[in-house]
BANU-494946 format. One record per residue (C-alpha): residue in one letter; x, y, z. Coordinates in steps of 0.1 Angstrom, whole numbers, padded with zeros to 4 digits, always signed. Layout:
AXYZ...
//
This chain:
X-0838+1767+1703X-0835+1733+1700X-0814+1721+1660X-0826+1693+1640X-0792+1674+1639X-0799+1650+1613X-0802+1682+1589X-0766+1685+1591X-0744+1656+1581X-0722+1634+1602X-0692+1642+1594X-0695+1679+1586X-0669+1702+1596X-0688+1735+1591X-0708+1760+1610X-0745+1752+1607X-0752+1774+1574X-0728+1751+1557X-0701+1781+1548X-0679+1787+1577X-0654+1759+1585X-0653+1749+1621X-0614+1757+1631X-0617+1745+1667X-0642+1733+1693X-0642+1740+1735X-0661+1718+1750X-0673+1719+1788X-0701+1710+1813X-0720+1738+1830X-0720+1739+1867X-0743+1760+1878X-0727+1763+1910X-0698+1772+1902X-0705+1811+1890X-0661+1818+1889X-0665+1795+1856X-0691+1808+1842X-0675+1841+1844X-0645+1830+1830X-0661+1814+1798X-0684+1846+1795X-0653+1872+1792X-0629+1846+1777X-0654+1843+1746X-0663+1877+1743X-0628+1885+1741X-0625+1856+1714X-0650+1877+1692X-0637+1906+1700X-0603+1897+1680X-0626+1885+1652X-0631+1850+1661X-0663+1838+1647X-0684+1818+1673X-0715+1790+1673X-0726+1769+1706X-0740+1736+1705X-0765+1734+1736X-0759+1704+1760X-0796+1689+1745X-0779+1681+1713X-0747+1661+1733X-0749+1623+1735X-0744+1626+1772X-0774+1658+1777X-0745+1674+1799X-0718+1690+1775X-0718+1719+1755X-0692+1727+1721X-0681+1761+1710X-0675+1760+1672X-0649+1784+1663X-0642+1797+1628X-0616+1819+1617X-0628+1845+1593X-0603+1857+1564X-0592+1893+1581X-0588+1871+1614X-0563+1843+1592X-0544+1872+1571X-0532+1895+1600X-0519+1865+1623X-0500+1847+1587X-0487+1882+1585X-0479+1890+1623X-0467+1847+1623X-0448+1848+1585X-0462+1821+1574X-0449+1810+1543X-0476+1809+1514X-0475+1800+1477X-0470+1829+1451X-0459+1807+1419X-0459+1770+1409X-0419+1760+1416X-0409+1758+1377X-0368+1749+1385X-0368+1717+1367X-0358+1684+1393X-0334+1662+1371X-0330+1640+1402X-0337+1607+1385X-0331+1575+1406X-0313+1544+1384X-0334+1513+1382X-0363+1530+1396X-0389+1508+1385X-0378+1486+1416X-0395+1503+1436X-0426+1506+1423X-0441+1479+1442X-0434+1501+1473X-0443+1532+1458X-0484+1551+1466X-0504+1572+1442X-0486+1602+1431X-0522+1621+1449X-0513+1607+1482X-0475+1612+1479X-0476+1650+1468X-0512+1661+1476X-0502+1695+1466X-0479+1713+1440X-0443+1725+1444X-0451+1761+1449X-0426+1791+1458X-0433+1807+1492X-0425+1840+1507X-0439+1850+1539X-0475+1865+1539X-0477+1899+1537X-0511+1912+1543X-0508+1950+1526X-0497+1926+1496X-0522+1900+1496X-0528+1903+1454X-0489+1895+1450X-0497+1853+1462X-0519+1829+1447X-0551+1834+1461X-0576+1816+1442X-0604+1813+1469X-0602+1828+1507X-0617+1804+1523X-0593+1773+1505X-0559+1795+1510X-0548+1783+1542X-0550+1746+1545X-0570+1734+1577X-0538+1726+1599X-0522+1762+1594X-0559+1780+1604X-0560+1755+1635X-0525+1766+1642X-0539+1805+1637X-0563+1800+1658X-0544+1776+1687X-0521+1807+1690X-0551+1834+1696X-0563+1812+1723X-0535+1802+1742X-0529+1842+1743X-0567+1858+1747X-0568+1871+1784X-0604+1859+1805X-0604+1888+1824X-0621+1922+1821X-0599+1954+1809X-0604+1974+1841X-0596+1942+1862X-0556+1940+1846X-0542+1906+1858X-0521+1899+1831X-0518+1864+1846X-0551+1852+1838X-0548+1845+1800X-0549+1817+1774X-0567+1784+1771X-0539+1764+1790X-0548+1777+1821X-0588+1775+1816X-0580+1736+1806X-0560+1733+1837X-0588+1751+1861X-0615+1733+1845X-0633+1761+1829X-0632+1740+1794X-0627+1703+1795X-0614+1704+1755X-0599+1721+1733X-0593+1706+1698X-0593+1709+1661X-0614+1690+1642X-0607+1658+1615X-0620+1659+1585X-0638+1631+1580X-0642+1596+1596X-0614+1572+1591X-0629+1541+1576X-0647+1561+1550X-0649+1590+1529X-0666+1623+1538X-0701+1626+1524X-0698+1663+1522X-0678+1675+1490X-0660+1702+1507X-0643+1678+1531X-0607+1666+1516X-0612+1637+1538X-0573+1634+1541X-0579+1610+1571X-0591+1585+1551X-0563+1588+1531X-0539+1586+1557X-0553+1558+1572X-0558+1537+1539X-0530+1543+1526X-0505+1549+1557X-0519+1535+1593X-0532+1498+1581X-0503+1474+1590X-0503+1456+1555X-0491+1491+1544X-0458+1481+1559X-0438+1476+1530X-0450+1509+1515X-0435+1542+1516X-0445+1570+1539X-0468+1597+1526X-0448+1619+1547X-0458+1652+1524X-0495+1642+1532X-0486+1640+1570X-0472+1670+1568X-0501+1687+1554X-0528+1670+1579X-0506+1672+1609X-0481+1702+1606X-0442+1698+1598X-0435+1688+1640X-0453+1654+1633X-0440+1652+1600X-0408+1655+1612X-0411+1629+1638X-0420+1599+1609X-0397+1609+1583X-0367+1604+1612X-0385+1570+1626X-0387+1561+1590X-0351+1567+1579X-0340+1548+1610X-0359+1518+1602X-0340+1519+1567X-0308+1522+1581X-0314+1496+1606X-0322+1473+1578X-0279+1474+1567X-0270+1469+1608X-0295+1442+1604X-0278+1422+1579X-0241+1423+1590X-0254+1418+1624X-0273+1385+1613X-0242+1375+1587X-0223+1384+1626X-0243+1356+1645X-0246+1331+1618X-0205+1331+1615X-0210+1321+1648X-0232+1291+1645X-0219+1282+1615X-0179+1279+1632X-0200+1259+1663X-0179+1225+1656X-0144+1248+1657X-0149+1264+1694X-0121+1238+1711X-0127+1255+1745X-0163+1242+1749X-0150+1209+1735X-0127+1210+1767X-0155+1225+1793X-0181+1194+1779X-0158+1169+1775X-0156+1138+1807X-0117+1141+1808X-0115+1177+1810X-0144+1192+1822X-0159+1164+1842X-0126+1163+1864X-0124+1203+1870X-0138+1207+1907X-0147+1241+1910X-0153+1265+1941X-0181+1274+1959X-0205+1305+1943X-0213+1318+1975X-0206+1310+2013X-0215+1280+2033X-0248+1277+2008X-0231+1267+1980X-0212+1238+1971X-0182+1224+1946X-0191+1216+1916X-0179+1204+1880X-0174+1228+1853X-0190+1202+1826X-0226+1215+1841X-0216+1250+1823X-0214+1229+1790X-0247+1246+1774X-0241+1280+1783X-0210+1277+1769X-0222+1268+1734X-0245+1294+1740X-0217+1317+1745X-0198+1313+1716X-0228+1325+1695X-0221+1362+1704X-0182+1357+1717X-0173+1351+1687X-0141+1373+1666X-0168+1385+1645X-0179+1402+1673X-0150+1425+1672X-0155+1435+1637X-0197+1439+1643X-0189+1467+1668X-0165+1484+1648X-0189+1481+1617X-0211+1493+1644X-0194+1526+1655X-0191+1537+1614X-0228+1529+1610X-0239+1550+1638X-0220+1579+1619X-0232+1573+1589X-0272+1566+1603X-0262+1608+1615X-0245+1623+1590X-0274+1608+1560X-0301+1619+1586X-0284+1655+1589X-0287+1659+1548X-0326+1642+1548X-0334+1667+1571X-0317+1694+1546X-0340+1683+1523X-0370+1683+1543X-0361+1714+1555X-0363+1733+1520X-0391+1707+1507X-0412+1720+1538X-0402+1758+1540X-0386+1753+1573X-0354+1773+1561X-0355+1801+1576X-0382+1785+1610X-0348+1791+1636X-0354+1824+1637X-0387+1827+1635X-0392+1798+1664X-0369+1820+1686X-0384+1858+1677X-0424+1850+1670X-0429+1823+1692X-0430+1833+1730X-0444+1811+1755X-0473+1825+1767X-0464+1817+1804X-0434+1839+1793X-0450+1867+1786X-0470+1869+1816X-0447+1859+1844X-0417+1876+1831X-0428+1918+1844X-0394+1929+1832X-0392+1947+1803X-0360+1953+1781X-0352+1964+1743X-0349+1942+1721X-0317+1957+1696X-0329+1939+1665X-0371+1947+1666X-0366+1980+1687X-0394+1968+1708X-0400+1963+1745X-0401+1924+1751X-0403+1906+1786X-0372+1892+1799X-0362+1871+1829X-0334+1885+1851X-0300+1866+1849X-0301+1862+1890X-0333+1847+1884X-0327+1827+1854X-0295+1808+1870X-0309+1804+1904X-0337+1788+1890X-0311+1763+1865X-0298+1754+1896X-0323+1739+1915X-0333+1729+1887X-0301+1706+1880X-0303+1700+1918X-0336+1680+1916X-0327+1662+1886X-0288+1653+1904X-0312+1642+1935X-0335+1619+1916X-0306+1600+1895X-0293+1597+1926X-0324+1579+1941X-0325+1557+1911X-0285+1547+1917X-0295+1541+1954X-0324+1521+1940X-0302+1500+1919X-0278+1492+1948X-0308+1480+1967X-0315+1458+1939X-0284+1444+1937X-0280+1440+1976X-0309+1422+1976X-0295+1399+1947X-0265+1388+1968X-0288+1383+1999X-0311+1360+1986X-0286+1341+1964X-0276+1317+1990X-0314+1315+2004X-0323+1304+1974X-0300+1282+1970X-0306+1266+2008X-0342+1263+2002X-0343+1248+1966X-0317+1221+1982X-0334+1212+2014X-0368+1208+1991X-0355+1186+1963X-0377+1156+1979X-0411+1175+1977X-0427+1202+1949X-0399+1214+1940X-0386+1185+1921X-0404+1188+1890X-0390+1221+1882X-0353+1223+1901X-0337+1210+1868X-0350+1240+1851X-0353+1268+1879X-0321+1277+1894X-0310+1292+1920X-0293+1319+1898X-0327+1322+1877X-0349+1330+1908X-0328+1353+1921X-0325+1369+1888X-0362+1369+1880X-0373+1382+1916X-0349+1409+1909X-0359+1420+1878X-0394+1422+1888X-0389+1444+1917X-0365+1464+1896X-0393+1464+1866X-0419+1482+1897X-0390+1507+1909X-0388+1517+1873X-0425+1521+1865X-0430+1541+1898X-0400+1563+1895X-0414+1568+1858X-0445+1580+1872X-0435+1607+1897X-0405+1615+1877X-0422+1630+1847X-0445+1649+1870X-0416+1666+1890X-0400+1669+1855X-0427+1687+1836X-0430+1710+1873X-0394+1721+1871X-0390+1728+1836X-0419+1754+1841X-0406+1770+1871X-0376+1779+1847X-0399+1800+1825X-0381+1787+1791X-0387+1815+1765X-0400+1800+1733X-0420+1763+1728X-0384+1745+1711X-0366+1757+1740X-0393+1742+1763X-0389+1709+1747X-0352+1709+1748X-0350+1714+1783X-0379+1690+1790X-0361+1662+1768X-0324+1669+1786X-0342+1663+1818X-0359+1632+1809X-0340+1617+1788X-0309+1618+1816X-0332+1597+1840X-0345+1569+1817X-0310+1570+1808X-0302+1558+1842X-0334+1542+1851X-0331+1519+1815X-0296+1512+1809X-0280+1510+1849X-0287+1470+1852X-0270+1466+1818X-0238+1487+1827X-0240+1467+1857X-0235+1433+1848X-0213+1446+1817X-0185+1465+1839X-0189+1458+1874X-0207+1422+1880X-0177+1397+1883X-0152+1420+1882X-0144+1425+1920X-0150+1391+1936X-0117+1387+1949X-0105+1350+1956X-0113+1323+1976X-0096+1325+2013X-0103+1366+2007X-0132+1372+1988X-0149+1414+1985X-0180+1420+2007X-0205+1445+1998X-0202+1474+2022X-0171+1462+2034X-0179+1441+2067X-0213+1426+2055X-0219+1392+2044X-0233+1402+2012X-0202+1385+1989X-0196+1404+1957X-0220+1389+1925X-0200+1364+1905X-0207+1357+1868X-0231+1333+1856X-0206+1297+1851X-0209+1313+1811X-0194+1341+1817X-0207+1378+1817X-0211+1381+1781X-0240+1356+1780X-0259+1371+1808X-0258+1407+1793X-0268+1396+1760X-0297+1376+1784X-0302+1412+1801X-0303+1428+1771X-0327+1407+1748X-0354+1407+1777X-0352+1441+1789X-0350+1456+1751X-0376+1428+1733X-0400+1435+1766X-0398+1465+1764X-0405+1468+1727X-0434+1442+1729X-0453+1460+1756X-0443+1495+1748X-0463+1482+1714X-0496+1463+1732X-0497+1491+1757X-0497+1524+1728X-0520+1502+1704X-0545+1484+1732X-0545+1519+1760X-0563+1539+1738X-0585+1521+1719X-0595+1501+1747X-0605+1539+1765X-0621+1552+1733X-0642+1520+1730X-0654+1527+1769X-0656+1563+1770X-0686+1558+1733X-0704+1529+1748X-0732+1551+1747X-0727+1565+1716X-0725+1537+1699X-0764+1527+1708X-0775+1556+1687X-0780+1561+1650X-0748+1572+1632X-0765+1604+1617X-0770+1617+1655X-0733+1612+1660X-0718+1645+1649X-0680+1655+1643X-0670+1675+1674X-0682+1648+1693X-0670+1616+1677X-0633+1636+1681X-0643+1648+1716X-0645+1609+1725X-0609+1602+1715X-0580+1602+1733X-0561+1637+1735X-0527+1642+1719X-0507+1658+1744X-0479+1678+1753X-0456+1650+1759X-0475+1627+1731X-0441+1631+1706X-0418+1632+1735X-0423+1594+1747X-0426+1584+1708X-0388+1599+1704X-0381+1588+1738X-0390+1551+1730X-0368+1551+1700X-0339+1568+1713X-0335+1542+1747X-0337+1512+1716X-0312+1532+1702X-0288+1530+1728X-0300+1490+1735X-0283+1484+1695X-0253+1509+1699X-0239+1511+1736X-0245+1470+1740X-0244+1455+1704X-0210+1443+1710X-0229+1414+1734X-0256+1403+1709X-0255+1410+1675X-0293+1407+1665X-0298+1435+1684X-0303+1458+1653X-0324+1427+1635X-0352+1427+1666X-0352+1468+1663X-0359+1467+1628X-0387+1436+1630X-0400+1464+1659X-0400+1495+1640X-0413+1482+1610X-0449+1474+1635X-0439+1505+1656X-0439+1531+1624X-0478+1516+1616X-0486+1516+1656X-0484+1550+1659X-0499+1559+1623X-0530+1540+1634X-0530+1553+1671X-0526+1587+1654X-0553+1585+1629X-0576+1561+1645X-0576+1567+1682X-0567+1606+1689X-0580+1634+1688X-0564+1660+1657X-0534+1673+1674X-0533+1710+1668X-0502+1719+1641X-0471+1728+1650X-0437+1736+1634X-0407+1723+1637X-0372+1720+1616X-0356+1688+1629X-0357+1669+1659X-0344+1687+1684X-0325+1679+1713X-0328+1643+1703X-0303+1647+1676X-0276+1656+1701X-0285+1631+1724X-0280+1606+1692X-0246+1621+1687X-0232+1617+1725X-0243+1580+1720X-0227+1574+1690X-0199+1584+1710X-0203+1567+1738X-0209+1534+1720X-0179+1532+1707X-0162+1531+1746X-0186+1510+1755X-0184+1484+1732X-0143+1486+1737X-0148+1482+1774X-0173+1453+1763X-0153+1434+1737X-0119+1439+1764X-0130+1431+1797X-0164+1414+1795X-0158+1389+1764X-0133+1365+1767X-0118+1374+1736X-0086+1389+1744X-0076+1361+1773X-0081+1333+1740X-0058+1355+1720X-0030+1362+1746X-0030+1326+1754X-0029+1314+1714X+0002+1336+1711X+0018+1338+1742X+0010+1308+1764X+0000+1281+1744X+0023+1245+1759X+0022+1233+1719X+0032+1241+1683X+0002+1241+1667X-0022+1277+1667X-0050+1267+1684X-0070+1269+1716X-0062+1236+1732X-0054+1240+1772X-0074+1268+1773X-0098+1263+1801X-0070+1246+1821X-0046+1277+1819X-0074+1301+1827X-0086+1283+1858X-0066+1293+1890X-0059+1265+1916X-0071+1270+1958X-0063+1247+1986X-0093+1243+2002X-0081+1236+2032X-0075+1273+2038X-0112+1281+2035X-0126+1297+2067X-0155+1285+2087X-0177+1309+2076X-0172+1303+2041X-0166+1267+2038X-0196+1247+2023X-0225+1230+2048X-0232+1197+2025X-0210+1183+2001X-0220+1166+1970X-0219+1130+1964X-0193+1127+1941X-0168+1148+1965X-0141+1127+1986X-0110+1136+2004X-0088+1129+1978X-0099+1162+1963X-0079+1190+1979X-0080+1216+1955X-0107+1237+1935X-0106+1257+1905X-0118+1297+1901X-0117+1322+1870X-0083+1340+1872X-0049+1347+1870X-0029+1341+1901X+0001+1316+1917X-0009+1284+1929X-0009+1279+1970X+0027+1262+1966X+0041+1292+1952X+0060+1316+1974X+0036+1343+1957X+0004+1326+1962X-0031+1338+1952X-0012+1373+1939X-0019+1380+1901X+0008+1368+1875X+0026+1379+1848X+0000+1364+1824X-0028+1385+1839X-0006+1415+1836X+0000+1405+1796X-0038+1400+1790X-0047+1437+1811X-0019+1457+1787X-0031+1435+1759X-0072+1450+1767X-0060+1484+1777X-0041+1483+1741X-0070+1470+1722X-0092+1497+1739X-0069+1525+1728X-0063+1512+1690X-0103+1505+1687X-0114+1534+1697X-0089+1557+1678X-0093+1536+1649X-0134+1537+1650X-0133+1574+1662X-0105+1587+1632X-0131+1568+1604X-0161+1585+1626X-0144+1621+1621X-0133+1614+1586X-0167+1604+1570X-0186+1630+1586X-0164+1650+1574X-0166+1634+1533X-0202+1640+1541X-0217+1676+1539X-0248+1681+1561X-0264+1701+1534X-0267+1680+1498X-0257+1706+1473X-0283+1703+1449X-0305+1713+1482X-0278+1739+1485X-0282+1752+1450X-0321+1753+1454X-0324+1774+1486X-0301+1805+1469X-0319+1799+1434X-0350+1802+1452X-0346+1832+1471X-0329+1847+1441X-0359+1844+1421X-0384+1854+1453X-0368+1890+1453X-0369+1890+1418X-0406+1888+1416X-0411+1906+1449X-0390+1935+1427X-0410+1932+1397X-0444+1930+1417X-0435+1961+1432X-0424+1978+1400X-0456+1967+1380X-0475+1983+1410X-0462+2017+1417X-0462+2024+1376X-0498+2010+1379X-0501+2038+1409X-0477+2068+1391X-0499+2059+1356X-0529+2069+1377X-0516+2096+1395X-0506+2112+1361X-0543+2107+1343X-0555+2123+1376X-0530+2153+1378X-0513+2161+1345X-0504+2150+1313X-0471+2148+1312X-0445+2113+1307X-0445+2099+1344X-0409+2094+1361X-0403+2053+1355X-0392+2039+1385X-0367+2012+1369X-0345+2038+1368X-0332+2028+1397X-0309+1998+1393X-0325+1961+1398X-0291+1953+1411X-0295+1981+1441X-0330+1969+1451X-0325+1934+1450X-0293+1941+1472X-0314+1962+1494X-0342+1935+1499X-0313+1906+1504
//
């Protein structure tokens, strides 16, 4: 029979009598050919009802596209109470009445950033205890239907599908189960809760709570920037997982807004002392710089030139190799522990704000993956439930590590080859570059050859065909990924995850931050000298990459600034234009018909689906910007600034992506971040080498400072003679055929002889020619030293604060035991007023004499019994 849809309303999440709340909706397309399906939906949904599921089937007539039929589900209240019990979900019992006497000095400041108390705590502090169905008249139950919010039924209901078998009883493959696999096979084409109301306006129907609205008025709408999160409110639409996710991307941003400000404080100390930086004055200057002849960049190619052309880069330079750059990364290395250790106590707080106390154990015991369950057959004891539970045999389990550690070995390994292809590429086409631009000054080349280099082509041309390696490795990556985290059969969803993010996060590691730890710690550093300069591969003609005239520290802050500030802008365009540009195709036709016709399930079933991996890349994103401002910060010190100006437009991104452009992801738990937060902590500690190793041997820092104390011709502390005493002299008469230059430029004559390079070694008239000297010696003890007291120094104040710091506040602390002090007390006096309620009417029935009262038995020995 055919439905009159506009009887219903729009944006109505109910059945079609108006009562019955629609928990989730299956969509598919009937192929009539295709009987296996048919089947398969036939058994799958009579199973559904047999469990008590509550079904209603839109016909494919009523769909916008005649094609697709939707399979309202609603979860009735016997269906919700025996899954809260068998999941212990936490439900009121009492309004929380423990007074909070946290009250935050000056507070009125932040009332400009503050939202409606209704947005920020849609619900009351309440007391929870898990449900207990035999008990159901011991919690506040004021109306069925309203007692489990709409993301815990959806959750309910998620878990009966993704565990409901589609085959017949007699049949018996336990493999053929859950709404996974129908998804996969294409039995269903959706599966989905609803939202409750469109986001631009307010339900019509009184029953909606149209929290979407709210979220996105008052959360997703990019002028909300300066406001505070509604984070209790996410929580509450999208489940504590979500939740989760913004209050750590929100906390970040704040703590990025302190690295911020000493990092910009960092740079403009550096501009400011512009005038003071005698070493440029010598590179730019006519008498100094203008007569410095220096050697070749490459063979036969290249040709001398004067180190006054390096004038700009060496201004440039100074901005960021600077000695506040020594103090920015220790400030740095403290922050990082301090941006940890305040995270580890907001997430304490969260954790008892949210009832997520106690969700460890409850994750591990409850939670099975269904794919566990039916590919492990074994079946062992389990000591603390007494019950049989499938296991995977130890052979099984570390054979299947293995390979699986083998495949992720083999495709960093591809990524290192990668790189090295990169890089041999870069010293191949160096000198053809540099060949071609100087044969073609006369013809269309000449407009831009002042501005394009033969350094910048080569560096552009290989960063674009690294940029493609890295978006193709991406792709198949994440698919071989995904494929050999489930052949390990992880046991519960958190486990999944961690696995999944270990795996991941390993290769982008790689994949991101390889061309950076390139030109930081190996680009430059094994040239050799002129006369006997290091080949790549030995015996090629692929001479080692020098640094740009600058030095290294100005092309890795160049490196960095592009590859993080790219990344950032189109990571942003791409998550914000993707979508909506998809959803605007995908209800073209839609669109052309009268809004009334356009019903719920299918306004949500033309958005964009949240999934599995939806969270993943959003933490992934942050995490690889992470290491951008902790591992590299050393070589520019606005890192932190740019991350905050990003996350500030990334935190409202992904609120309007989430509320505007997907689908209702389906609630799901979680009590902190995950593996992520260890990842965070082996950065912090590897930022702290890194930026040693950066400030020692890529800066030019500690050369200045050996030569201002040690080797300075004159009385006065300062840098003059600098650039003289760090240039090394070569005859360059000795220069082979095969590396001596092709064309000369004008300016060159025979009375020059000699050419400069960047090192520390005797002159040609000295009996130890071109070996190091004693001065290179000084200034490698004088970085190894500086390595060793920096990173004891940063790592003692790392241990020692997050020690200061407890990860648990104690107030918090205080709360949790006071709280489950008082839930056994009225779990004890619940059970008391009951059984003299049942002893009472046992005695009325059976005799007349005084009933036995149960308090005789201590309070002190049940309360011990039930803690």
């Amino acid at each position: 029979m055919k439905i009159d849809k506009q009887k219903y309303s729009k944006d109505s999440v109910f059945f079609r009598d108006g009562v019955r709340r629609i928990d989730f909706v299956l969509s598919y397309i009937d192929d009539k050919d295709d009987q296996r399906k048919q089947e398969r939906r036939r058994v799958y949904e009579s199973n559904l009802q047999k469990v008590g599921l509550e079904l209603e089937t839109e016909d494919k007539t009523e769909s916008e596209d005649g094609k697709t039929y939707f399979v309202k589900i609603h979860a009735p209240w016997e269906v919700l109470a025996t899954y809260a019990d068998v999941l212990k979900i936490k439900v009121p019992f009492k309004v929380n009445d423990i007074p909070d006497n946290s009250e935050i000095p000056m507070n009125w400041l932040s009332t400009p950033f503050r939202l409606p108390e209704h947005i920020m705590n849609p619900e009351p502090d309440y007391f929870t205890a898990p449900f207990n169905k035999s008990k159901s008249d011991f919690f506040l139950i004021e109306d069925k239907e309203t007692f489990f919010p709409p993301s815990t039924r959806n959750r309910i209901v998620y878990y009966i599908l993704a565990r409901c078998p589609y085959f017949k009883d007699e049949c018996g493959d336990r493999d053929k189960k859950g709404i996974k696999r129908l998804l996969n096979n294409g039995t269903y084409t959706a599966a989905f809760p609803l939202h409750d109301s469109r986001y631009w306006t307010k339900s019509k129907d009184p029953n909606c709570e149209s929290e979407r609205f709210n979220l996105y008025k008052y959360w997703a709408k990019f002028f909300c920037f300066f406001k505070e999160q509604p984070l209790n409110l996410v929580r509450k639409y999208y489940g504590e997982k979500i939740g989760i996710y913004f209050a750590w991307l929100g906390f970040y941003t704040e703590m990025l807004f302190f690295a911020a400000v000493v990092g910009t404080i960092c740079f403009v100390y550096g501009f400011l002392t512009y005038d003071d930086n005698e070493w440029s004055k010598e590179i730019c200057s006519e008498e100094i710089g203008g007569n410095i002849v220096m050697c070749p960049l490459c063979d036969q190619k290249c040709t001398y030139w004067r180190l006054n052309i390096t004038c700009n880069s060496s201004w440039q330079s100074h901005l960021f190799d600077n000695v506040a750059t020594v103090f920015f990364a220790i400030f740095m290395g403290i922050w990082v522990t301090l941006f940890l250790e305040f995270w580890k106590r907001r997430q304490a707080r969260l954790e008892y704000e949210w009832d997520l106390v106690d969700f460890e154990e409850e994750q591990q015991q409850l939670q099975l993956r269904p794919e566990y369950e039916t590919k492990c057959t074994n079946r062992k004891l389990n000591r603390i439930t007494q019950e049989m539970e499938p296991y995977l045999p130890i052979t099984s389990k570390c054979a299947r590590i293995c390979l699986s550690g083998a495949t992720v070995l083999l495709w960093i390994s591809l990524i290192i080859a990668c790189i090295i292809g990169v890089i041999a590429y870069r010293l191949a086409v160096y000198a053809s570059f540099a060949s071609i631009m100087k044969n073609n000054t006369a013809t269309n080349l000449d407009v831009v050859a002042p501005y394009v280099t033969p350094q910048l082509a080569t560096s552009v041309t290989a960063s674009c065909i690294n940029f493609v390696i890295i978006m193709i490795l991406n792709l198949l990556y994440e698919r071989v990924a995904i494929k050999i985290t489930d052949m390990e059969i992880p046991k519960t969803h958190l486990e999944y995850e961690n696995k999944l993010t270990v795996k991941m996060f390993l290769f982008q590691f790689v994949n991101y931050y390889s061309s950076c730890f390139y030109v930081a710690f190996f680009k430059g550093k094994f040239v050799g000298y002129p006369g006997n300069y290091t080949y790549m591969f030995g015996s090629s003609k692929l001479r080692n990459e020098e640094c740009e005239p600058g030095g290294c520290l100005i092309e890795l802050t160049t490196q960095l600034v592009i590859v993080m500030t790219g990344k950032q802008v189109w990571g942003n365009i791409q998550e914000a234009l993707v979508p909506w540009l998809m959803n605007w195709w995908g209800s073209r036709k839609a669109r052309s018909h009268p809004e009334s016709l356009y019903s719920r399930w299918e306004q949500d079933y033309d958005l964009q689906g949240f999934g599995q991996l939806g969270l993943f890349y959003e933490y992934l994103e942050m995490v690889i910007q992470f290491g951008f401002i902790t591992l590299f910060v050393a070589s520019f010190p606005l890192a932190p600034l740019l991350a905050l100006i990003n996350n500030i437009i990334e935190v409202r991104v992904d609120a309007w992506k989430l509320t505007t452009q997907f689908r209702r992801p389906v609630a799901a738990k979680a009590h902190s971040i995950g593996a992520w937060e260890e990842i965070l902590g082996g950065m912090a500690v590897l930022s702290v080498v890194t930026n040693a190793f950066i400030v020692a041997f890529t800066s030019d820092m500690i050369p200045r400072l050996v030569y201002m104390y040690a080797y300075r011709t004159h009385d006065e502390l300062n840098m003059k003679g600098y650039i003289n005493n760090s240039l090394s002299v070569f005859n360059i008469s000795q220069f082979t055929l095969e590396e001596r230059p092709e064309e000369y430029p004008s300016w060159f004559n025979s009375s020059i002889t000699t050419c400069r390079y960047r090192d520390y070694r005797y002159p040609p008239d000295d009996k130890k020619r071109y070996e190091h000297n004693m001065q290179f010696w000084h200034i490698l003890a004088a970085k190894l030293a500086f390595i060793i007291i920096m990173e004891h120094v940063v790592f003692m104040v790392k241990f020692f604060v997050a020690w200061m710091i407890p990860d648990v506040p104690s107030d918090v602390r205080a709360r949790v035991k006071r709280e489950r002090y008082l839930v056994q007390e009225y779990l004890h006096n619940y059970e008391v007023e009951k059984l003299k309620i049942q002893l009472s009417q046992n005695s009325n029935n059976e005799c007349t004499c005084t009933p036995m009262i149960y308090p005789s038995l201590s309070k002190h020995e049940v309360l011990s019994e039930c803690l």
